[in-house]
N, C-alpha and C positions, 0 to 999 in steps of 0.2 A: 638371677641364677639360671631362668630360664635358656637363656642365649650360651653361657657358660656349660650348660652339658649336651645343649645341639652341635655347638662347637666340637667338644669330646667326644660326642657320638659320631661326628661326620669324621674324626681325623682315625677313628678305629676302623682299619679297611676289614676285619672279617666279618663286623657289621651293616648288612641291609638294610635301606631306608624302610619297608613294614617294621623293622624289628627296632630300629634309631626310632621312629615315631609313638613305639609301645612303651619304651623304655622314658622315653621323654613326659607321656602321658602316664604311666606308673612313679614319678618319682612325684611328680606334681600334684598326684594323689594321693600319696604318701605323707606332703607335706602337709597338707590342709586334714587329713584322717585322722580320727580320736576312737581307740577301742583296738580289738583285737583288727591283724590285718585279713579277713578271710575274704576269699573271692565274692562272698554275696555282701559282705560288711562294704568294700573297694567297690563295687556295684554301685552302692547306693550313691558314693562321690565322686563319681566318675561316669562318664556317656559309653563305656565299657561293662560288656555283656559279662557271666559269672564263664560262661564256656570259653571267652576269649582271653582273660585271664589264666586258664586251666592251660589252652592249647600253648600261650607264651612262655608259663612257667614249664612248661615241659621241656624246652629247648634251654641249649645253652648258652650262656652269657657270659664271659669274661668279668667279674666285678672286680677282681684285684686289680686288673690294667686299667678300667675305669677310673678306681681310685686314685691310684696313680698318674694318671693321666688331670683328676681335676684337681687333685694338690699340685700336682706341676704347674697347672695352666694359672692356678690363685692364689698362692705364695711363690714370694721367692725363695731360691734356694736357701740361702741364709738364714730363714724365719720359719723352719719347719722342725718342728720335733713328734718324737712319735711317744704315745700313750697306748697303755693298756687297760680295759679294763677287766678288773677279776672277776667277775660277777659270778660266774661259773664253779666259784671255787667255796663249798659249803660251809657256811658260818654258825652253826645254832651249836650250842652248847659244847659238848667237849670234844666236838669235830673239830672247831677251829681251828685252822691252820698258825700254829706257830704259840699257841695259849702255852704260858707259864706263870712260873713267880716271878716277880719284878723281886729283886732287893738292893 
């Protein structure tokens, strides 16, 4: 997976290699991290300081051309569908979206 988003990283020309390197070393920490994601949590699994995760996330990053860019590069066209999910959309009691009678 590794080599698959340096790839990705290197073919996005508004990305700089500091920022290809952070990005590449944030996702790989991403993978291996259990718990919430906070700069001093990301600390602990990574040889990344809490202020250098601060100054990163302050800049901006393209993550939708990302995406797109690593579903391109790892399916074929042919073998891709898109999902949603709703998670966002509140479920407890009579908020439920779409709740009625069945008959």
């Amino acid at each position: 997976m590794e080599s698959i988003v340096k790839t990705v990283l290197r073919s996005m020309s508004n990305v700089n290699k500091p920022q290809r390197t952070f990005i590449a070393a944030l996702l790989a920490t991403l993978i291996v991290f259990q718990g919430k994601a906070t700069y001093r949590n990301m600390n602990r699994y990574s040889g990344m300081s809490e202020k250098r995760f601060s100054r990163w996330y302050s800049r901006s990053f393209d993550f939708a051309l990302f995406n797109r860019r690593i579903i391109a590069h790892a399916l074929p066209e042919n073998d891709r569908i898109a999902a949603i999910d709703a998670s966002f959309i509140s479920k407890s009691g009579k908020l439920t979206e779409g709740l009625g009678w069945c008959l």
